[in-house]
N, C-alpha and C positions, 0 to 999 in steps of 0.2 A: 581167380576173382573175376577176370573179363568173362570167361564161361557162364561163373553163377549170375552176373548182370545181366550178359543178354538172355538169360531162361526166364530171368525177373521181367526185362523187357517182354520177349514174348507172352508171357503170364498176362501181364499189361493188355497187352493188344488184345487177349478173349475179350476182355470189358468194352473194349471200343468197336468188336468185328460183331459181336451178339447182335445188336440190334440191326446190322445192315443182315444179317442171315434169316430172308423173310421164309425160306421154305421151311424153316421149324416150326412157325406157325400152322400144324397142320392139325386133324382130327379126322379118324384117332392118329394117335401121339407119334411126332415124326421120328422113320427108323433112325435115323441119325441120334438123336438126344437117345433112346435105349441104347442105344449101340456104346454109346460114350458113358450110359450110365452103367451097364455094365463093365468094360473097360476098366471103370473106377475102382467098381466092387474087386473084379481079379486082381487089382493092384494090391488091396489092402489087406484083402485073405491071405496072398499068395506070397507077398513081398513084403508090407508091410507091419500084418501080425508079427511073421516070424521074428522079423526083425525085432520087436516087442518083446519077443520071449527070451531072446539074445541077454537084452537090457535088464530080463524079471533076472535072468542069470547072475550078470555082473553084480547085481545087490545083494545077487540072497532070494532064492524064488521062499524060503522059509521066517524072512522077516519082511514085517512091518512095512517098507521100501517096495520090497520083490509084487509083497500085494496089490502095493500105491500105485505100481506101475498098468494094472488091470483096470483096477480101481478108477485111475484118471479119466482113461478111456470109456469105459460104463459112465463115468457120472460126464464127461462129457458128449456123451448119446445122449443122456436123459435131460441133459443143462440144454441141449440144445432142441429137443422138442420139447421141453416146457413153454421155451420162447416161443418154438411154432404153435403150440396148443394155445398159447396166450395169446398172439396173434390173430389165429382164425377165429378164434370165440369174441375177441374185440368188434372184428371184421364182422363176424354173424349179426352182433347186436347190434348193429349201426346199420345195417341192410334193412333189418327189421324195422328197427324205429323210421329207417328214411333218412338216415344221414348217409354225408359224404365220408368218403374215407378220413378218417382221423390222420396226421401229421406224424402222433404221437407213435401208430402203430408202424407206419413205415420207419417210423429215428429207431426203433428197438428192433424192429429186424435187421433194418442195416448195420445197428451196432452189434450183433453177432453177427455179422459177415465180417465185417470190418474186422475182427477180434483171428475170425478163420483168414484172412488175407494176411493178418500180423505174422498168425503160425506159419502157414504157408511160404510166406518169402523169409523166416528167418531159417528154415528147414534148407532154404535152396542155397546156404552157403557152408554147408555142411553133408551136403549126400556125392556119394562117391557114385555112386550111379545116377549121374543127375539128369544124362537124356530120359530115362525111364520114369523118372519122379516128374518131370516136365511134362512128357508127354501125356502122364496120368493126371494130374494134375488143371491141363489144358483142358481135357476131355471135359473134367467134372465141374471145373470152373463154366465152363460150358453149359452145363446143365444146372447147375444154381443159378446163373447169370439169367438164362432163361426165364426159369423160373418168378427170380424175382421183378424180370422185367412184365410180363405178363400182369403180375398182381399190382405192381407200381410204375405205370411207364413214366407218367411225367417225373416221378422221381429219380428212376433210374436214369433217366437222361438227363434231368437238371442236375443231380450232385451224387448220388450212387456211385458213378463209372469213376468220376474223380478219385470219392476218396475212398475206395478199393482198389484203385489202384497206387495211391498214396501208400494207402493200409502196404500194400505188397512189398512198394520200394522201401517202404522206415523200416519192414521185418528183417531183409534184405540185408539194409543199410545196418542193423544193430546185429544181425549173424555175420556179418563178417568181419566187424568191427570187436565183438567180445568172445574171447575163447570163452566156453563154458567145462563144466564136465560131460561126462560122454550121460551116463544117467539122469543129469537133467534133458540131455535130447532127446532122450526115451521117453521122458512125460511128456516132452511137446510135441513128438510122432503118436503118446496116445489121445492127446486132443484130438492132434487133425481124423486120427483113425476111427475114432470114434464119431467125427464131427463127418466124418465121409459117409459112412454106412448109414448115418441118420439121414443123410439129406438126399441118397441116393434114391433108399427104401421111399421117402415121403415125397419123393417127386414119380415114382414109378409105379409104384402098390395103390393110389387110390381109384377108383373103378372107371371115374368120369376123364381119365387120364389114354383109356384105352389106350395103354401101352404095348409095347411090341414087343413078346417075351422071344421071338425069332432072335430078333436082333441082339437084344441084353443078353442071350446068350453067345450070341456072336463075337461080342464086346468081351465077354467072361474068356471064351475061347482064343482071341488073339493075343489078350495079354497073357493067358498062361504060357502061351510061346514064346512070349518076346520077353517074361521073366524066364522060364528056362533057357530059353539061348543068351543071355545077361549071365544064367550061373556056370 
């Protein structure tokens, strides 16, 4: 329990350290943020699918369950770029017309952070390899935190950093507080799994992003190591 706190604590501390980290502000896209975005991705191919197909086992990879467990992960890829496609189309039209940023678009983006901050810290009272989920984790929070801070600074510094970091401690707080079954942990590693790979790709693939495919490979390459020396 003291382990999975302080990982929750430190999780915490990305939201508070992002915005003093002025050298990721760079262009093109600083190797640090590739480096951590890939980091992410190796985690989730390498450790955390598997881990996935474990859980499609434990159901029944032939029923209805064994599917859901796929299934979660897809529709929470696609749940969670709906929101960003909703977002930046909000964001375009309001560039267009001459308005300021709407209020409305930043509440909906932060309520699917907040939602990945819930999985996330309820996930850390529950993994047995939890320096490795921390330190992936760290990485990629990393790279969202960025992200959003870029698109909404005043927000992320008036109430964002708060209550994501809330978000992390109540996930936290209610994983170690309720045993569950081992297969409902499986749906909630295919949120996050799926909620990683979406937000990885859409901070790194767009052009104007001149990302660092040196480094995201770098990222890809350290964690394969430090999963295989884990197994």
């Amino acid at each position: 329990m003291i382990a999975s706190l302080a990982a929750a604590l430190l999780l915490v501390a990305v939201h508070w350290l992002t915005p003093r980290l002025t050298f990721l502000s760079n262009t093109p896209r600083s190797r640090w943020l590739s480096f951590a975005g890939g980091a992410s991705i190796g985690y989730v191919f390498l450790h955390l699918l598997p881990e996935l197909a474990h859980g499609a086992e434990l159901v029944g990879e032939d029923t209805a369950l064994g599917f859901g467990i796929w299934g979660v992960a897809l529709a929470a890829l696609v749940g969670f770029y709906g929101i960003e496609r909703m977002v930046q189309s909000d964001a375009l039209r309001r560039r267009t017309a001459g308005h300021e940023e709407e209020p409305g678009t930043f509440g909906v983006h932060l309520a699917s952070f907040v939602v990945y901050n819930l999985v996330t810290g309820y996930l850390l009272a529950d993994r047995a390899e939890l320096w490795l989920f921390v330190a992936a984790m760290a990485l990629h929070l990393l790279v969202t935190d960025f992200g959003l801070l870029e698109a909404f600074r005043a927000g992320y510094m008036r109430i964002a950093r708060w209550l994501l970091s809330v978000a992390l401690l109540v996930g936290w707080a209610v994983g170690t507080a309720i045993e569950v079954p081992e297969t409902w942990i499986m749906y909630v590693l295919a949120v996050l799994g799926g909620g990683v790979i979406l937000n990885v790709l859409k901070e790194e693939l767009p052009e104007e992003r001149e990302s660092r495919f040196a480094a995201l490979v770098a990222g890809v390459i350290v964690f394969a190591v430090l999963v295989w020396l884990d197994g």
